[in-house]
N, C-alpha and C positions, 0 to 999 in steps of 0.2 A: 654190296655194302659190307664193310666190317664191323662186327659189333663196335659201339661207341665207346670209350674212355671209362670206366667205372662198372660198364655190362657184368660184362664177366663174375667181378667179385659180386656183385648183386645175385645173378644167377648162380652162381656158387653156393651161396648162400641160401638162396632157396631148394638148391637140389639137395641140403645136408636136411633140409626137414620134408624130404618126399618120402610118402608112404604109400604100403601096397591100395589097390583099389581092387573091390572084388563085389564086385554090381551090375545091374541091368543098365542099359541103355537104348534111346531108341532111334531107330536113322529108317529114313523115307526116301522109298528110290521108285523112279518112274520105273512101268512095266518091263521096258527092255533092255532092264539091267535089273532083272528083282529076279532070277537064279540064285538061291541062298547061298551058295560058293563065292557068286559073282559079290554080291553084298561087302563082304568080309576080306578080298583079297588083296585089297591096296591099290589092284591095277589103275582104275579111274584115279588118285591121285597119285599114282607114280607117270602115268600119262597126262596130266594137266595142272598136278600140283594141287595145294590149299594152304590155308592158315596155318602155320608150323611145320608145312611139309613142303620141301620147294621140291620142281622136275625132279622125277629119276627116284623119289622118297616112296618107299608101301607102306599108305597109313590109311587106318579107318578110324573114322569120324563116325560121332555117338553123341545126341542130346540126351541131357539127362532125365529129362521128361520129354513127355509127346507135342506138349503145346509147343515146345522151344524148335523141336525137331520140325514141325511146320514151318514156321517164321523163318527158319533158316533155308529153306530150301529157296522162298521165295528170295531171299537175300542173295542167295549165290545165284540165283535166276538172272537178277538185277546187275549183279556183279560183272556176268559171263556173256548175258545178250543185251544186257542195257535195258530189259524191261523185267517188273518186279510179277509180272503176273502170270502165271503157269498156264502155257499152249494147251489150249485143252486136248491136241495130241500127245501129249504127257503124262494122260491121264489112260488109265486108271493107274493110280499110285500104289504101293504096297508098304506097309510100317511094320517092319522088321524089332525085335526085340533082342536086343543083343548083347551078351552076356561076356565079362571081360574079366579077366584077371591080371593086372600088371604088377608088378614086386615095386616100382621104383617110379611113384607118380608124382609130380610138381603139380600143385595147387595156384593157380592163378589169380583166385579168389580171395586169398590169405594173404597181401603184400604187405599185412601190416601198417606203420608208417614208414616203410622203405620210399622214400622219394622217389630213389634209382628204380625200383622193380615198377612203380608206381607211372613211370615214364617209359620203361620200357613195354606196361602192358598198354597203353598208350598208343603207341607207338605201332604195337603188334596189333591194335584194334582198326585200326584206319581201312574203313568198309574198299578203299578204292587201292589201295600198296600194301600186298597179302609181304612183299620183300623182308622189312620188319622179323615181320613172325617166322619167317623161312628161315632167316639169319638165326632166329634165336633158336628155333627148333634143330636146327643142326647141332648150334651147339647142346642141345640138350640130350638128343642122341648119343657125341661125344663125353657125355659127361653120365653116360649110362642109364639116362632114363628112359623107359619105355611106354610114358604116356604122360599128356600133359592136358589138365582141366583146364579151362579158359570163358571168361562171361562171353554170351554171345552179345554179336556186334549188332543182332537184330529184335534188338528188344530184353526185357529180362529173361532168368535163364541162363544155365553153363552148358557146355560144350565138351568131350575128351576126343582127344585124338589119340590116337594108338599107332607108336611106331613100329610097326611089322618087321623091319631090318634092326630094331636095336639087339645088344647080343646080351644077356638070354631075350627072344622077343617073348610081349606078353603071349596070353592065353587068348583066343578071341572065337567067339563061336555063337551061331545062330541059334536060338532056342526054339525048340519044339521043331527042327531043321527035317527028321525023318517024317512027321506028323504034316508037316509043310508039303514035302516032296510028295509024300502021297497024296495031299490033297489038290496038288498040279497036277500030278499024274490022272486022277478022277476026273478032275475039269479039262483036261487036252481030251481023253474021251467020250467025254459030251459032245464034241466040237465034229467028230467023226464021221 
């Protein structure tokens, strides 16, 4: 898909009023992928893609609160196998706190009355054609941004995603990460 007729200068436009973001976030990841490394390094959407991040993109995704960060999991559950409800092989879950700094973030939340942004968030929300968002996240990469909030499609609630390849990329790091390891570390020992 090519951006549509008018895109562009809409998002242009939005990227001239992006500002730093320097905040916690939270993201919820089944057991085995909840390695605090693993959490943060893009790989799961550079191998399967998301919302603003098409194949082959390193990006981490962050709710901005905990309650958001739940409803989304189930949504992408929904998305990915057609059913909204978490295997309970899936469980136990782990909620990650995650701590971001980007210099250059677009606000998805802020369209104003831009009609055009207005339809392109739209567009980019459609629970079923993540394409939309792909299209525009690239170009928002190109146009130097390295993270972009977004309402979630799963209720209220915003959403950031952090693009790992934009240049400079943001800052992105697990909090209390050492405090974390060791307390895996303790718990593999119990297991012994």
């Amino acid at each position: 898909m090519k951006l549509p007729d008018g895109w562009r200068a809409a998002l242009d436009l939005l990227c001239a009023s992006a500002e730093p973001f320097d905040d916690s976030c939270f993201r919820s990841v089944e057991l085995a992928w909840a390695y605090p490394d693993d959490v943060i390094s893009g790989d799961g959407t550079r191998l399967k893609g998301g919302r603003f991040a098409a194949k082959g993109t390193r990006a981490v995704y962050g709710s901005l609160d905990e309650e958001t960060a739940t409803r989304e999991v189930t949504a992408r559950k929904a998305r990915l196998g057609g059913r909204a409800i978490i295997s309970l092989k899936d469980y136990p879950r782990l909620t990650y706190v995650v701590a971001i700094q980007a210099k250059r973030c677009v606000d998805f939340r802020n369209t104003g009355n831009n009609t055009v942004l207005e339809d392109i968030l739209a567009a980019a929300s459609d629970p079923n054609d993540l394409g939309p968002s792909q299209e525009v996240g690239t170009y928002l990469v190109e146009k130097g941004m390295d993270a972009a909030i977004f309402p979630s499609v799963a209720g209220s609630g915003s959403n950031i995603v952090v693009f790992l390849d934009a240049d400079p990329p943001a800052k992105v790091a697990i909090r209390n990460r050492d405090e974390i390891l060791a307390a895996m570390k303790k718990f593999a020992g119990r297991t012994s």
